[in-house]
C-alpha positions in Angstrom: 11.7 12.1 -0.7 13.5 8.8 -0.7 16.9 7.2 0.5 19.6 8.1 -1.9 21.1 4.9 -3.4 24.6 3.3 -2.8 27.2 4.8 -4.7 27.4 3.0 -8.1 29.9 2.9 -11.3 28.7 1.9 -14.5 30.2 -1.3 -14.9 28.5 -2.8 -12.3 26.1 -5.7 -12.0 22.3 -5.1 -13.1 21.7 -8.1 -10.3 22.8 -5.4 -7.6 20.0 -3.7 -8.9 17.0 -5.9 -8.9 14.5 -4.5 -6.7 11.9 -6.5 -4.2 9.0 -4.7 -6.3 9.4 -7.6 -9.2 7.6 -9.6 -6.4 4.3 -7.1 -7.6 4.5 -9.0 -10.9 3.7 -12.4 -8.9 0.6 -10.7 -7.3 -0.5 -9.5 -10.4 0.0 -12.9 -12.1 -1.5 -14.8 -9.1 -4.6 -12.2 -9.1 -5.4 -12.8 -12.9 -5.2 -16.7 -12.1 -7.7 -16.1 -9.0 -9.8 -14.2 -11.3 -9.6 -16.4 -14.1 -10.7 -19.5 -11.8 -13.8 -17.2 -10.6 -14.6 -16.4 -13.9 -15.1 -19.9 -14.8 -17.1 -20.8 -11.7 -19.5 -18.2 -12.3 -20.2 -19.5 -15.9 -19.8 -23.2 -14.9 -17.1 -23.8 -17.4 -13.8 -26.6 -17.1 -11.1 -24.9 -18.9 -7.6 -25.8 -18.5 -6.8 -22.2 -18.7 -6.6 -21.4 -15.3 -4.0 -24.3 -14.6 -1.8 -22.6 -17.2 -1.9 -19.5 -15.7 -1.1 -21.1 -12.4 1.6 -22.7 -13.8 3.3 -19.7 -15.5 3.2 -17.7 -11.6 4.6 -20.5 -10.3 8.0 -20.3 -12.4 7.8 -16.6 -13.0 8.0 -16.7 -8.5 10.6 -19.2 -8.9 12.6 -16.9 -11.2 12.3 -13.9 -9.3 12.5 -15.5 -5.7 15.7 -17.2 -7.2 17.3 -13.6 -9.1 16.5 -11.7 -5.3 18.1 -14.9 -3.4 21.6 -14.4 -5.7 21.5 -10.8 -5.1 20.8 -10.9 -1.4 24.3 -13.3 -1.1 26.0 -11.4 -3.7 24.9 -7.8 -3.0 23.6 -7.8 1.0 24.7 -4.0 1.3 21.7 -3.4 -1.1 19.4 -5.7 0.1 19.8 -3.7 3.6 19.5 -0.4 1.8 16.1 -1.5 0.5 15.0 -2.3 3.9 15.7 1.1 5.4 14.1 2.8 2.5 10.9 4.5 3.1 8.7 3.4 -0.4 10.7 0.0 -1.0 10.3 -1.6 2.4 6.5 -1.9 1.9 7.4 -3.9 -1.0 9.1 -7.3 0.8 6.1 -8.8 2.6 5.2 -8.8 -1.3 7.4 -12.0 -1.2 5.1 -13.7 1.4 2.0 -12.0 -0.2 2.9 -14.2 -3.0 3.4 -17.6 -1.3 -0.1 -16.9 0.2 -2.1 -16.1 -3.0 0.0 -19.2 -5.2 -1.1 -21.7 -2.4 -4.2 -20.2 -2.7 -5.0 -20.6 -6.2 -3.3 -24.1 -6.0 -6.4 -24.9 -3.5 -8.8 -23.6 -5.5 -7.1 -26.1 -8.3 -6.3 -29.1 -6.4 -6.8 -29.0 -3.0 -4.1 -30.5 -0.7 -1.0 -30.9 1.5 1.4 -28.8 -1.1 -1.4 -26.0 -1.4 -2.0 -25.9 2.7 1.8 -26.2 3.2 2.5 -22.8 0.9 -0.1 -21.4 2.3 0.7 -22.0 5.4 5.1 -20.7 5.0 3.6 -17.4 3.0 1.2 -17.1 6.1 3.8 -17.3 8.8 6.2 -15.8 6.7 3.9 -12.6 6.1 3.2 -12.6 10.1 6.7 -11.9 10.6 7.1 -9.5 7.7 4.0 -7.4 9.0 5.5 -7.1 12.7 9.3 -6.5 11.1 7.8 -3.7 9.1 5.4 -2.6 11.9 8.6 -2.2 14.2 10.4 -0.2 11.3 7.8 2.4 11.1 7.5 3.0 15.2 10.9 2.5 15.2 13.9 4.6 15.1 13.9 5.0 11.4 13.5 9.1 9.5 10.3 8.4 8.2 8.6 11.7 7.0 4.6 12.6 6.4 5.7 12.7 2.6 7.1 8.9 2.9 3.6 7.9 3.2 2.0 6.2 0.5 -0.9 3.2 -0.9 1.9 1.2 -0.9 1.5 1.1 2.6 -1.4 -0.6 2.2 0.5 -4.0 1.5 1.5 -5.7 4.6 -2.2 -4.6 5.6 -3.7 -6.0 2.3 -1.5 -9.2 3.0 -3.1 -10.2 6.1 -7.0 -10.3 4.4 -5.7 -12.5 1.8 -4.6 -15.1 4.4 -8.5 -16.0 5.2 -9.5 -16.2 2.0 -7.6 -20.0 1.5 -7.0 -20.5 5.5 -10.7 -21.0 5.8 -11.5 -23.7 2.9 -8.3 -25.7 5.1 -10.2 -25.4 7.9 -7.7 -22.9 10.0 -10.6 -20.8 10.9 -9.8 -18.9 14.0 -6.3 -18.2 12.6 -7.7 -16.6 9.5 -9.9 -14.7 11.7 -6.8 -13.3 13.7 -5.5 -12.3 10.0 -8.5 -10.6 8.8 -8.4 -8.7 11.8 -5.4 -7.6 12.1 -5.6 -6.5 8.0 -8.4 -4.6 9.0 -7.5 -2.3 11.3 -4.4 -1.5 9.6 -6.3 -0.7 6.8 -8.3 2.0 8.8 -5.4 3.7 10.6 -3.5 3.1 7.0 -6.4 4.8 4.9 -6.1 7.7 7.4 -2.4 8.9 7.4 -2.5 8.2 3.4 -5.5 10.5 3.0 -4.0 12.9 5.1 -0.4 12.7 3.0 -2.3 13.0 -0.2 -4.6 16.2 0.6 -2.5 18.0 2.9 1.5 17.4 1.3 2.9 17.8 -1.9 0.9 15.4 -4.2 3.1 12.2 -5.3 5.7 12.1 -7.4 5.1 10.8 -11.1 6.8 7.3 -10.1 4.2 6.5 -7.2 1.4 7.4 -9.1 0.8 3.9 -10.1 0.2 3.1 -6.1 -3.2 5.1 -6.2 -4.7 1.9 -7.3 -3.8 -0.1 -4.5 -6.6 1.9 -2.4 -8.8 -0.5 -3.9 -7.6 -3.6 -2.6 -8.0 -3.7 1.0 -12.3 -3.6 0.7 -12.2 -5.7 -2.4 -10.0 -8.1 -0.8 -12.0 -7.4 2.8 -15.1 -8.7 1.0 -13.6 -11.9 -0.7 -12.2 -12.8 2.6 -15.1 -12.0 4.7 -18.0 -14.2 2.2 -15.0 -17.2 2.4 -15.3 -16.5 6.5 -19.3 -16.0 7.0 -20.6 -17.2 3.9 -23.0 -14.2 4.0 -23.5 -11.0 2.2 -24.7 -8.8 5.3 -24.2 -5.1 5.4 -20.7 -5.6 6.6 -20.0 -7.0 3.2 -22.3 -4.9 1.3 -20.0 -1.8 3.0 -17.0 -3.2 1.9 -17.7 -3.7 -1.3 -19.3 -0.7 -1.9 -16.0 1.1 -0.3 -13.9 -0.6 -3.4 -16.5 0.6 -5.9 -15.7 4.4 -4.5 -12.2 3.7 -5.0 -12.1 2.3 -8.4 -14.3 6.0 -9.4 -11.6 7.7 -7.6 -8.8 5.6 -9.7 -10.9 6.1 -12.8 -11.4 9.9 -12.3 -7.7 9.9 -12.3 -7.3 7.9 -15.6 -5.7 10.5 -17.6 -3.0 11.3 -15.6 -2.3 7.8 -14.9 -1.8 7.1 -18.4 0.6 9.5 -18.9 2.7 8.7 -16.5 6.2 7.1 -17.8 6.3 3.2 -17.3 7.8 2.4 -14.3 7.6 -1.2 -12.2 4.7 0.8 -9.8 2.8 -0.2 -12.9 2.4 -3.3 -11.2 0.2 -1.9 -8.9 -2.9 -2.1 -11.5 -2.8 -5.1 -11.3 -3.9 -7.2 -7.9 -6.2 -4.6 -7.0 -8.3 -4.6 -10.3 -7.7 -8.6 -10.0 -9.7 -8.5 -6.5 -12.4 -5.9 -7.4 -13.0 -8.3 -10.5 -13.5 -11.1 -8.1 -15.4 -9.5 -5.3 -17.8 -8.2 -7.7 -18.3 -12.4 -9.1 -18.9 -13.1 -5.6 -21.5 -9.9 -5.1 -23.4 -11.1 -8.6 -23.6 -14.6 -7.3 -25.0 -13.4 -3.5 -26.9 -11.1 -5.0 -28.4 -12.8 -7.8 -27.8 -9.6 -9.6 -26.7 -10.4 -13.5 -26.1 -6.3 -13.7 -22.7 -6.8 -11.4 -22.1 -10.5 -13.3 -21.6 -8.5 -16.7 -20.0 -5.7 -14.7 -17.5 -8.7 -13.0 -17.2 -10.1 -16.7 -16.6 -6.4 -18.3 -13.4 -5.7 -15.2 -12.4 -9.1 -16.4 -11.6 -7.9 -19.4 -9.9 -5.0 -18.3 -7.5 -7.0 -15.9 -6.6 -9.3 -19.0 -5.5 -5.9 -21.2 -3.8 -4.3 -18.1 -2.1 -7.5 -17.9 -1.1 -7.5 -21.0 0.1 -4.2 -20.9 1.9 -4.7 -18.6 3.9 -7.4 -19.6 4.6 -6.2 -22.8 5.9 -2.5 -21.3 8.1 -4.6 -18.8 9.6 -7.2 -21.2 10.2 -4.0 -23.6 11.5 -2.1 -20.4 14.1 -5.0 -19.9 15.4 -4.8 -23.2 15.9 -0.9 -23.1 17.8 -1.7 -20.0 15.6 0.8 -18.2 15.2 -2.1 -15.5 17.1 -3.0 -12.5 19.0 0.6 -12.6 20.2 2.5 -9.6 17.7 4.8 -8.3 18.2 8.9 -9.0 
C-alpha cells in the first residue's frame, strides 16, 4: 500500500529518518492554544495560560522546522522519497498549516505586523503547497484507490484555516478565495475517501488514527465562515452539524481506536478535536445556548487529556527509539 523505503543499514542516522508528520504535533499544539484562548473568552477570564501555550508551539516549530531543515541538506534523497509517497506527501503543507495557525493564535494574543507577517508566509507558502500537491495527484505519479485517505483532507483543511486570522487583518477577499478553494476540495475529498473506505480494504492499523481528521474540515468550515460573515445562518448551522456527525462516527469507532499501537497518526486526534471544541464555543455564544457552552467546556477537557496523552506516548516513544525509524 505504500512506497517502500530507501535501503537502510543499521548504523545510520535517526535524522535521515525524521518524518514531515512531526509537523502534526505543531497543529495539535497550535489547536489546544486556539482552544485555550476561546475558552477564556467565553468565560471572560485573563489568564496568562494561553501565552504559555503559545510560547511552547513556537519553539516546539522551531525545533522541528530546524531537525526537517538539517535532514533535508543532509539526507535530500529521503526528503524526495517522502514527496513521492502516497500517505506522507499529505503531510508537508502541515509545515505551512503551522505557520498559518501560530500567526493566528499570535493575533488573537497581540495583534500585529509579526502575527500578519506569519500569517501571511504560512498563507502563501500553503498556496503553493496545495497546487504542488494538487499537481502530484493529477500527475504522473502511481497513486491507487487504496492510497486514499483523511489525511487527504489536509491541504484542503489548510486553506479554511487561512480566513479564520486573514479576516481580523483585514485581507478579506483573499480569505474568501481560501475558504473557497478549502471547500470544494473538501467535497470532492469527502467523496473518493468515502468511497476508499466502504468499497476497499478497510485501513491499515497505522492510518487508523486519520479517521479523526474527517472532523476538521466542517469544524474548521464553521470557525472560518462566523470570522467571514459574523452570522450563524443555515450555512453555518450545516457545517457544524456535519462535524457533530463525524465526531459520532469517530466516537462509534472508539474501541478500535484505542487499541491501535501508538504511532505519530496519533497526532491526528488532535487539531480536529481542537476545532470542534472551538466551533462548538462559537455555536454556544451565537446561539445563546449554555447546553453546547458545557458541551464546548466538556470537549475542552478531552483535548487537554488527548494532549496529554499524547505527549507522554511520544516522549516515551522517543526514548524506546520507536521514532524516526525506516518504514517496513
Amino acid at each position: 500500500m505504500t512506497a517502500t523505503s530507501p535501503d537502510v543499514d543499521a548504523n545510520e542516522p535517526r535524522l535521515k529518518h525524521f518524518p514531515v508528520s512531526f509537523f502534526a504535533v505543531i497543529m495539535g499544539m497550535a489547536g489546544l492554544t486556539l482552544a485555550t484562548q476561546r475558552l477564556q473568552h467565553t468565560l471572560g477570564s485573563h489568564a496568562l495560560f494561553p501565552l504559555a501555550l503559545l510560547a511552547i508551539t513556537i519553539v516546539c516549530f522551531i525545533a522541528v522546522a530546524t531537525l526537517y531543515a538539517v535532514k533535508a541538506m543532509r539526507h535530500p534523497t529521503d526528503i524526495a522519497w517522502e514527496w513521492n509517497h502516497p500517505v506522507r506527501i499529505s503531510f508537508f503543507p502541515t509545515i505551512s498549516v503551522s505557520l498559518v495557525l501560530i500567526g493566528t493564535a499570535m493575533a488573537k494574543a497581540a495583534p500585529g505586523i509579526m502575527a500578519m507577517t506569519i500569517w501571511g508566509i504560512g498563507a502563501l507558502l500553503h498556496l503553493v503547497g496545495t497546487l504542488a500537491v494538487v499537481s502530484a495527484w493529477i500527475g504522473h505519479r502511481p497513486f491507487e484507490a487504496l492510497h486514499i485517505n483523511p489525511a487527504w483532507f489536509i491541504p484542503a483543511v489548510g486553506n479554511i484555516i487561512v480566513p479564520i486570522a486573514g479576516a481580523e487583518f483585514g485581507f478579506i477577499e483573499i480569505s474568501w478565495f481560501f475558504f473557497s478553494v478549502g471547500l470544494v476540495f473538501w467535497v470532492v475529498l469527502l467523496t473518493l475517501v468515502f468511497n476508499r473506505l466502504i468499497f476497499h480494504n478497510p485501513l491499515p492499523d497505522k492510518l487508523m488514527p486519520t479517521l479523526v481528521i474527517l472532523i476538521a474540515p466542517p469544524a474548521v468550515g464553521l470557525i472560518a465562515y462566523e470570522q467571514l460573515t459574523g452570522e450563524l445562518d443555515v450555512f453555518a448551522r450545516i457545517l457544524y452539524n456535519a462535524a457533530i456527525l463525524f465526531f459520532l462516527i469517530i466516537a462509534a469507532q472508539a474501541t478500535k481506536l484505542r487499541r491501535l499501537p501508538f504511532a505519530l497518526s496519533w497526532w491526528a486526534y488532535s487539531f480536529p478535536i481542537a476545532a470542534f471544541t472551538i466551533a462548538t464555543f462559537i455555536f454556544a455564544e451565537k446561539s445563546g445556548s449554555a447546553l453546547h457552552q458545557k458541551a464546548g467546556i466538556a470537549l475542552y477537557a478531552l483535548l487537554c487529556a488527548v494532549i496529554l496523552l499524547l505527549i507522554w506516548k511520544t516522549v516515551t516513544a522517543i526514548r524506546k527509539g520507536a521514532v524516526c525509524v525506516p518504514e517496513g
